[in-house]
C-alpha positions in Angstrom: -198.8 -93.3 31.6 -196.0 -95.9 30.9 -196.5 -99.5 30.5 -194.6 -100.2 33.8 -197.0 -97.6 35.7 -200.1 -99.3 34.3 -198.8 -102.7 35.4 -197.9 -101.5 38.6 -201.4 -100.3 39.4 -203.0 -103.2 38.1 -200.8 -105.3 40.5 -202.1 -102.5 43.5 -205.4 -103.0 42.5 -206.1 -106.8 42.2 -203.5 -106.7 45.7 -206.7 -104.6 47.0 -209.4 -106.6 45.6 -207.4 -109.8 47.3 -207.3 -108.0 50.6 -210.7 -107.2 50.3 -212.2 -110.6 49.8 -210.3 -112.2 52.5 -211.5 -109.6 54.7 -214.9 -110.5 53.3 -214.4 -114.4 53.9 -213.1 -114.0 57.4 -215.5 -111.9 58.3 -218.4 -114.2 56.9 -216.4 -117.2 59.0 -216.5 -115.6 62.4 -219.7 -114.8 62.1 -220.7 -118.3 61.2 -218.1 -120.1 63.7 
């Protein structure tokens, strides 16, 4: 795997981690509101 493929999933996967824990926070805040 090149250097620019590894960077590029790195980029996917903290992109997906993000996305997951706004999810997580706006789920916790309309359940909460």
């Amino acid at each position: 795997m090149t250097d620019v493929a590894r960077a590029e999933r790195d980029q996917y996967f903290i992109a997906c981690l993000a996305f997951n824990k706004a999810l997580a926070v706006a789920g916790t805040a309309q359940s909460t509101a």
